[in-house]
C-alpha positions in Angstrom: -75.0 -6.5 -197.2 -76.1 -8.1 -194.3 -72.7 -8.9 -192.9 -71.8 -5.6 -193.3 -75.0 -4.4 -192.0 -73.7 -7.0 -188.2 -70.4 -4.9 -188.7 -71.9 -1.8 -188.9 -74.9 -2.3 -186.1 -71.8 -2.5 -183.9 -70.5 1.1 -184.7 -73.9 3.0 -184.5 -77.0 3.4 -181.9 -79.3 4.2 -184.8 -79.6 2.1 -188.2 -81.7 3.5 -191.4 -82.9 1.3 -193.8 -83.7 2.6 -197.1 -85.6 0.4 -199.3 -88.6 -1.1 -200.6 -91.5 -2.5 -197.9 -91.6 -5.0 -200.3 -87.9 -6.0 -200.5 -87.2 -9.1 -198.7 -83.4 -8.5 -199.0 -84.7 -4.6 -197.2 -86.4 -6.6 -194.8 -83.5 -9.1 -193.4 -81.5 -6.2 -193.0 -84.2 -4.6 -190.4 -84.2 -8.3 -188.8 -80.2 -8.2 -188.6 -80.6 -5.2 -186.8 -82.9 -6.3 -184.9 -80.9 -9.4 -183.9 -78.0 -7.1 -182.5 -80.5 -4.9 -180.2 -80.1 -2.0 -182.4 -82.6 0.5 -183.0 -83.9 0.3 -186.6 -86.2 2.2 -189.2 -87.0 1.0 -192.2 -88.3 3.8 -195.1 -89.0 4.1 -198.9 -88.3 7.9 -199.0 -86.6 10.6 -196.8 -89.3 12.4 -196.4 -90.2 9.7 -193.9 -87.3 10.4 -191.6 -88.7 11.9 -188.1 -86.2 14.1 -186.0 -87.2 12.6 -183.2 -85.5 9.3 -184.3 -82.0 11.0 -183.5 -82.7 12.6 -180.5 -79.7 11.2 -177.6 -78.2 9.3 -180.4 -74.0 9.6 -181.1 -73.6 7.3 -184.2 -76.4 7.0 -187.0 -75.6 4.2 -189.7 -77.4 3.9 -193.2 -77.9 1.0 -195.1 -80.4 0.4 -198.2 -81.6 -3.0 -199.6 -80.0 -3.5 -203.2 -82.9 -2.8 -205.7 -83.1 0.5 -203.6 -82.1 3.2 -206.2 -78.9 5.5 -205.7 -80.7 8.6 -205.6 -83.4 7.6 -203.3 -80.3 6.4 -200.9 -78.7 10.0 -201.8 -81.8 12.3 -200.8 -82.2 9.8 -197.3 -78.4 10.7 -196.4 -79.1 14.4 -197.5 -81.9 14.5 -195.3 -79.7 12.6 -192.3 -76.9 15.0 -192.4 -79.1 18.3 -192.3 -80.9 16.4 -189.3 -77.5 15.6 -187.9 -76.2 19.3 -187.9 -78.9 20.4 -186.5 -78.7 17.9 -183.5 -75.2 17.7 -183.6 -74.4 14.1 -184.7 -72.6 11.8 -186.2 -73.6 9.6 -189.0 -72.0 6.2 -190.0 -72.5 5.6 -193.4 -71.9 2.7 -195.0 
């Protein structure tokens, strides 16, 4: 995931991590988006997500650590796309 995360980081202005505060493997994928400059927030749950996160951004990516259940990844890209319509932008998802 984390390769795919550098891949990804180069597509996108925003990255979301989904995932556990605990997960180390959550964690190094914040740090490899960190590494490439690219803004990154790391949440358990969408109810976390903040509007203002997205505001002047073109490309959104989402990635989730992988103990990080489906449906918690499903609700978070849920969440992103109502944000992104009501913005007008374009997630990434990977």
């Amino acid at each position: 995931r984390q390769v795919a995360v550098r891949d990804l980081a180069e597509q996108v202005d925003l990255m979301i991590v989904v995932g556990g505060y605990n997960s180390s493997n959550t964690k190094k994928l914040v740090q490899v988006c960190d590494e490439k400059n690219i803004e990154a927030h790391h949440i358990e749950s969408f109810s976390q997500l903040e509007k203002t996160w997205f505001y002047e951004k073109k490309h959104v990516g989402i990635t989730a650590g992988t103990s990080t259940p489906e449906h918690v990844i499903n609700e978070a890209h849920e969440a992103i796309l109502k944000i992104a319509d009501e913005i007008d932008l374009e997630p990434v998802v990977h």
